[in-house]
C-alpha positions in Angstrom: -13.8 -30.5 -39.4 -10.1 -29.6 -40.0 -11.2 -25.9 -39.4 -12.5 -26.9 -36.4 -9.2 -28.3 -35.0 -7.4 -24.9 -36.4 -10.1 -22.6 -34.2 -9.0 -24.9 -31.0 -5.1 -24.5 -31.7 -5.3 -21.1 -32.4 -7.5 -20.7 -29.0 -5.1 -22.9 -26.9 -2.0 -20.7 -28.5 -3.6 -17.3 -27.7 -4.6 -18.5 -24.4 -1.1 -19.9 -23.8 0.0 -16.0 -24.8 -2.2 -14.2 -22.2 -1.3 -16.7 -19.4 2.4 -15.7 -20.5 1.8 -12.1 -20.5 -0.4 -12.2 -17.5 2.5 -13.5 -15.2 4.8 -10.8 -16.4 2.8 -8.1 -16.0 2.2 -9.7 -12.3 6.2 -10.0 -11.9 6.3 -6.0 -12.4 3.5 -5.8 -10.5 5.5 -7.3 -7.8 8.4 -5.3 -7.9 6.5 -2.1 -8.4 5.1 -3.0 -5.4 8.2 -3.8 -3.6 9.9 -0.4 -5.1 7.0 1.5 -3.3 7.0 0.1 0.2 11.0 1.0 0.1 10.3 4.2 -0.9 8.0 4.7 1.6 10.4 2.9 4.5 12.9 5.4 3.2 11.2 8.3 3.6 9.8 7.5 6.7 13.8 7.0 7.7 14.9 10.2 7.0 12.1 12.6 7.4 12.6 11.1 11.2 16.6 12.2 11.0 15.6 15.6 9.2 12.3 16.8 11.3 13.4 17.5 14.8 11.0 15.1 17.8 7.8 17.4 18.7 7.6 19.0 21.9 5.9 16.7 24.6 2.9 18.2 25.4 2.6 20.2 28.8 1.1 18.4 31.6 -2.9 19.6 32.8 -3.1 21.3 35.7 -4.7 19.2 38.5 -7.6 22.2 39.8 -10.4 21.6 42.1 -14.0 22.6 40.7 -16.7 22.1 43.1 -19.9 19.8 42.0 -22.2 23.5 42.8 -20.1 25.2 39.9 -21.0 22.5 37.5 -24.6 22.6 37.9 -25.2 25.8 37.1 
């Protein structure tokens, strides 16, 4: 019976020890994840400063083509 009550203990304390680890691994998770989307706003912040704006693109010419010319 007693080795019973030792099996539960030792259970509830290793449990206790993932839950533990668990939550700091998700605490770096969460500044890992904070750390990249930074990152990524920096970037984005000076690859805008560095690139120069692309030329706009050049307006279609409005032409007339008959309905004949597109049956053929």
């Amino acid at each position: 019976m007693a080795a019973l009550w030792i099996v539960a203990v030792l259970a509830l304390a290793i449990a206790l020890a993932a839950l533990l680890y668990a939550q700091g691994v998700a605490r770096k998770l969460a500044h890992v994840t904070e750390m990249y989307w930074q990152l990524k706003f920096d970037h984005g912040e000076l690859k805008a400063k560095v690139d120069p704006p692309a030329p706009p693109a050049p307006e279609p010419k409005a032409t007339f083509v008959p309905l004949t010319q597109l049956k053929r």
